[in-house]
Backbone as CSV, one residue per row, in Angstrom:
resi,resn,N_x,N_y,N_z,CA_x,CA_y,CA_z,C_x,C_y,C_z
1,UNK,29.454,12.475,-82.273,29.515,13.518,-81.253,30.896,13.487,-80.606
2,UNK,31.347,14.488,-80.544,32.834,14.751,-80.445,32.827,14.543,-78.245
3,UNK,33.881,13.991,-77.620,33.790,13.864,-76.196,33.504,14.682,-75.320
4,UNK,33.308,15.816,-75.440,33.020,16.645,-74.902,31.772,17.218,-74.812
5,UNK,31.024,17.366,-76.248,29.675,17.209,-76.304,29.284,15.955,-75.269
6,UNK,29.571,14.745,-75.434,29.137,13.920,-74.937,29.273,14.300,-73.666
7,UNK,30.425,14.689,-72.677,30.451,15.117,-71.470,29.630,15.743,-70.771
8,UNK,29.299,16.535,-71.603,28.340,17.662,-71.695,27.226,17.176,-70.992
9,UNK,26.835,16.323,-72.137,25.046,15.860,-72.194,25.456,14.743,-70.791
10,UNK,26.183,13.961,-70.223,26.106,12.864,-69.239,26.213,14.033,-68.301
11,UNK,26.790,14.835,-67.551,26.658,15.951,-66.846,25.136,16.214,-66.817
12,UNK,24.407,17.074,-67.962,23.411,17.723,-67.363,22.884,16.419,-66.984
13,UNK,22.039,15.162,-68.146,21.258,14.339,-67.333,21.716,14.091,-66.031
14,UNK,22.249,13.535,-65.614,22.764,13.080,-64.063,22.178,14.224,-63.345
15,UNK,22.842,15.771,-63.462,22.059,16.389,-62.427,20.765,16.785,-62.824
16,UNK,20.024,16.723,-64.193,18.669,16.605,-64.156,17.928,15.752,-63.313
17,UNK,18.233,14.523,-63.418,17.882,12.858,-62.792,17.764,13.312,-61.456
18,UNK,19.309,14.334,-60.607,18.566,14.524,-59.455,18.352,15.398,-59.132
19,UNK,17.832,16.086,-59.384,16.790,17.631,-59.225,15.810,17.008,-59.141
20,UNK,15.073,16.037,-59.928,13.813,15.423,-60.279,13.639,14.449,-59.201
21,UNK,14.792,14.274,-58.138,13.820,13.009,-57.094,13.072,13.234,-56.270
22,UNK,13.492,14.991,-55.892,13.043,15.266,-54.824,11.018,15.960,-55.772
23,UNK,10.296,15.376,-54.331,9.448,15.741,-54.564,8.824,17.273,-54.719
24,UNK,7.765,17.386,-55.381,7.124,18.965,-56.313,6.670,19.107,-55.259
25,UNK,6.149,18.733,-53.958,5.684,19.320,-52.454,6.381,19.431,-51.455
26,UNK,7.738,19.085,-51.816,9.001,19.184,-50.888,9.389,21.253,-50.849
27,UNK,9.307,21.643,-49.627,9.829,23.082,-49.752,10.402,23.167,-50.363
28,UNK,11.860,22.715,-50.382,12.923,22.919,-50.533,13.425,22.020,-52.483
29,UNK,13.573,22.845,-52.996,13.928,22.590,-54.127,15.116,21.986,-55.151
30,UNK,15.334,21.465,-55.751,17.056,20.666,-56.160,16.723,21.650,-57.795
31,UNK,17.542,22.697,-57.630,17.763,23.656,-59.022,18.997,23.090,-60.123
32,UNK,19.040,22.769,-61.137,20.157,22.555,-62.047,20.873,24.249,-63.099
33,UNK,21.843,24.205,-62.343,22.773,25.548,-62.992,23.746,24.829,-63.891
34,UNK,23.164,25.206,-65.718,23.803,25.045,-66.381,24.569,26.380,-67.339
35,UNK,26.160,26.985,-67.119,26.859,27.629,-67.962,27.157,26.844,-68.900
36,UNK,26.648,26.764,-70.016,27.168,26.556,-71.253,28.457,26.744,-71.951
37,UNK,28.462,27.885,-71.794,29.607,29.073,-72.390,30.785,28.330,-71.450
38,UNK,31.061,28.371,-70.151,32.095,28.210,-69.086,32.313,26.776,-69.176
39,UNK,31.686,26.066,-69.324,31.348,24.819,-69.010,31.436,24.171,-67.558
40,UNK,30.431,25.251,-67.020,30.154,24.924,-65.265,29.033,24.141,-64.957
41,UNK,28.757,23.138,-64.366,27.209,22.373,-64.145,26.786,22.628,-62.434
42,UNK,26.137,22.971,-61.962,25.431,23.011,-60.549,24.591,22.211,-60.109
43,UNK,24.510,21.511,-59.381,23.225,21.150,-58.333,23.093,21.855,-57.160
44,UNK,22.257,22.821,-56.937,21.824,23.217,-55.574,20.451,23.483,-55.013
45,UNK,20.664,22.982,-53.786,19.176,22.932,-53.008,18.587,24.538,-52.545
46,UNK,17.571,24.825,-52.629,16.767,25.772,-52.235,15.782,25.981,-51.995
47,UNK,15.362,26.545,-50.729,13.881,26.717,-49.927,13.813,27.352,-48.577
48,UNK,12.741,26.742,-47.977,13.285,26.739,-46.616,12.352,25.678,-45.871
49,UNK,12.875,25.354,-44.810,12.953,23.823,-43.875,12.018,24.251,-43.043
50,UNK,10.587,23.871,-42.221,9.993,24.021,-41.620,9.427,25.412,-41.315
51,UNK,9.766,26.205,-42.681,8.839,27.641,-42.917,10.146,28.716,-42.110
52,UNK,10.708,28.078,-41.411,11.691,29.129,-40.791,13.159,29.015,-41.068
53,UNK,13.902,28.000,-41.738,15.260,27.618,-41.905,15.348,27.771,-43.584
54,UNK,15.968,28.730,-43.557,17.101,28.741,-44.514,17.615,27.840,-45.338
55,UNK,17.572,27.155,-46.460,18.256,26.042,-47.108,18.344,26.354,-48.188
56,UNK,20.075,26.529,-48.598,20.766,26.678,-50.165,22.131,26.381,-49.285
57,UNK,22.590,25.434,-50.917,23.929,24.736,-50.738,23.959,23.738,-51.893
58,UNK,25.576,24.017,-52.264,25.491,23.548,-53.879,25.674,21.973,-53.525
59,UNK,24.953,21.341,-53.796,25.407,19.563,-53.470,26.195,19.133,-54.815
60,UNK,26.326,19.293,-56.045,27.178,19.068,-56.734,27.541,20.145,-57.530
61,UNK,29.258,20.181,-57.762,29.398,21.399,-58.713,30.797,20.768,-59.708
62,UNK,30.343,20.554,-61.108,31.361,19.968,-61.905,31.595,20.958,-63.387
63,UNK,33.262,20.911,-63.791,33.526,21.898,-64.665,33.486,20.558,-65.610
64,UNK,33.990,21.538,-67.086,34.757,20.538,-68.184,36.044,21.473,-68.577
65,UNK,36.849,21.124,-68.065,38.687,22.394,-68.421,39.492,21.310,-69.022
66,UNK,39.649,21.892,-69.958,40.684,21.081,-71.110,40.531,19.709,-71.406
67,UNK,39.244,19.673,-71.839,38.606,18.148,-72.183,38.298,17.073,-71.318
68,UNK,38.492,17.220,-69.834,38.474,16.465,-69.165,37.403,17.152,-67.681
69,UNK,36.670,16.244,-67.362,35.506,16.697,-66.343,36.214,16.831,-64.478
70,UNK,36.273,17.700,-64.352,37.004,18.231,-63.011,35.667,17.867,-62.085
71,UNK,35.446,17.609,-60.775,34.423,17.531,-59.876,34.767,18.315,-58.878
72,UNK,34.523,19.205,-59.046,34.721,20.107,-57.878,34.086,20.127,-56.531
73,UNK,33.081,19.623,-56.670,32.328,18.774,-55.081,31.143,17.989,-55.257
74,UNK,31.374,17.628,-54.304,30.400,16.340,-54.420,29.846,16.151,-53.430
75,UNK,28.586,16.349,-52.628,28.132,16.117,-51.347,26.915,14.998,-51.257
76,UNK,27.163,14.131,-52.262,25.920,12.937,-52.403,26.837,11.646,-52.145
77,UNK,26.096,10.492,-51.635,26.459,9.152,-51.230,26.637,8.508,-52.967
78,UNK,25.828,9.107,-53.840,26.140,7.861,-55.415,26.853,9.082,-56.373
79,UNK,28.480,8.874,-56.150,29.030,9.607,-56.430,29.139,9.940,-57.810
80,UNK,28.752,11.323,-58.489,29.041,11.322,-60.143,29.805,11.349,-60.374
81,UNK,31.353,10.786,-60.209,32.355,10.505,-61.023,31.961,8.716,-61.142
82,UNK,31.271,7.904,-60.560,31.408,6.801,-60.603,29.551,6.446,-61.969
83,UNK,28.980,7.586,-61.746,28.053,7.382,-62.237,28.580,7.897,-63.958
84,UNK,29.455,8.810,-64.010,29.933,8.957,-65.340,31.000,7.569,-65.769
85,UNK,31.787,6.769,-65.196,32.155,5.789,-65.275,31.136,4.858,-65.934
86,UNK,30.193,4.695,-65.028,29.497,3.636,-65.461,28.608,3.950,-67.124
87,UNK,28.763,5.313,-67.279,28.100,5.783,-68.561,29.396,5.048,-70.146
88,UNK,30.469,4.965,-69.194,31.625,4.995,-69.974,32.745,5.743,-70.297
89,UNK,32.764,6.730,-69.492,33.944,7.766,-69.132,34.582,6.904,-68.494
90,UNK,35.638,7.442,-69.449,37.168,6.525,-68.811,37.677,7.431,-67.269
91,UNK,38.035,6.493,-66.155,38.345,7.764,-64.851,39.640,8.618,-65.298
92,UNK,40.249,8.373,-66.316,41.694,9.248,-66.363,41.375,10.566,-67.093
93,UNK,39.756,10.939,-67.275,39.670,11.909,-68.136,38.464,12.431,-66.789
94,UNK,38.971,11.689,-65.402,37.594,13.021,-64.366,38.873,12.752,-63.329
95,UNK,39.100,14.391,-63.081,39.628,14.768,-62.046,38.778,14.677,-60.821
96,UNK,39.152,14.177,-59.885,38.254,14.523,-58.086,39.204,15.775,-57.648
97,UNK,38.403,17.002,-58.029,39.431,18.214,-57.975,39.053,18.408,-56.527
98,UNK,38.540,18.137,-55.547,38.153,18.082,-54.578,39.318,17.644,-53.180
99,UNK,40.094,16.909,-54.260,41.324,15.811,-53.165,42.300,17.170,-53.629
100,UNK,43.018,16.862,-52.433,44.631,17.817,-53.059,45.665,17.253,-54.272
101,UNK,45.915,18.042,-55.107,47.101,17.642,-55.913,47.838,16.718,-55.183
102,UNK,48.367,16.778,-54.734,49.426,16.102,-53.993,48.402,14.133,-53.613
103,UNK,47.597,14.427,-53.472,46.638,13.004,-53.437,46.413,12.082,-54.626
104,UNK,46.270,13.090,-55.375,45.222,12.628,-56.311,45.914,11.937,-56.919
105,UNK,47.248,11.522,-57.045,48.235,10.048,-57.974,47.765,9.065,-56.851
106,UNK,47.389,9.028,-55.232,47.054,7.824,-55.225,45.821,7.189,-55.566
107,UNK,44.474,7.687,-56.537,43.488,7.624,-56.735,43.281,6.742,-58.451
108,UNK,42.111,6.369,-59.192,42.066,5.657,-60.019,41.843,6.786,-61.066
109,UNK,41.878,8.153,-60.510,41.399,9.256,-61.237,42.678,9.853,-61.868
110,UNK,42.504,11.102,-63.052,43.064,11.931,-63.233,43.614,12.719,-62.347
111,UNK,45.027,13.401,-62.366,45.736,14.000,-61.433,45.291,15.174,-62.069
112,UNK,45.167,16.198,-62.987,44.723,17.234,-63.830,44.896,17.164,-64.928
């Protein structure tokens, strides 16, 4: 399987894994948005909070642009650039597109 396939597949599981923690009686829902074609991945929450509040907001949103996995945000404490690490992604192939250019050489990550 060529790296990118592989990228691929560690992407969706991870945000499958957490869509699936939250409980099936919890209002509020953890949806997985997968573009194929683009190579865009989503995590976002949706429902609503005590029958009257409003709740959607993407908690993770990661590309794959020019072979290498960009993180475009990240709003969870077990961060998926460290959880693709530990799969075996090397960090010089995941951007934290999240930090400014100008940051991101002081980081263990890809600059772009």
């Amino acid at each position: 399987m060529d790296k990118v396939s592989l990228y691929r597949q560690y992407i969706q599981e991870l945000l499958t894994e957490r869509a699936q923690r939250r409980s099936p009686s919890d209002p509020v829902s953890s949806e997985t948005i997968f573009d194929l074609v683009s190579d865009r991945y989503q995590l976002v929450n949706v429902g609503w909070k005590n029958g009257s509040t409003r709740i959607y907001g993407c908690v993770i949103h990661v590309d794959i642009k020019d072979g290498k996995i960009w993180v475009q945000h990240d709003g969870t404490e077990e961060a998926i650039a460290d959880q693709l690490i530990a799969r075996g992604v090397p960090s010089q192939e995941i951007v934290l597109a999240y930090h400014a250019p100008h940051v991101r050489q002081y980081t263990e990550f890809a600059v772009g």
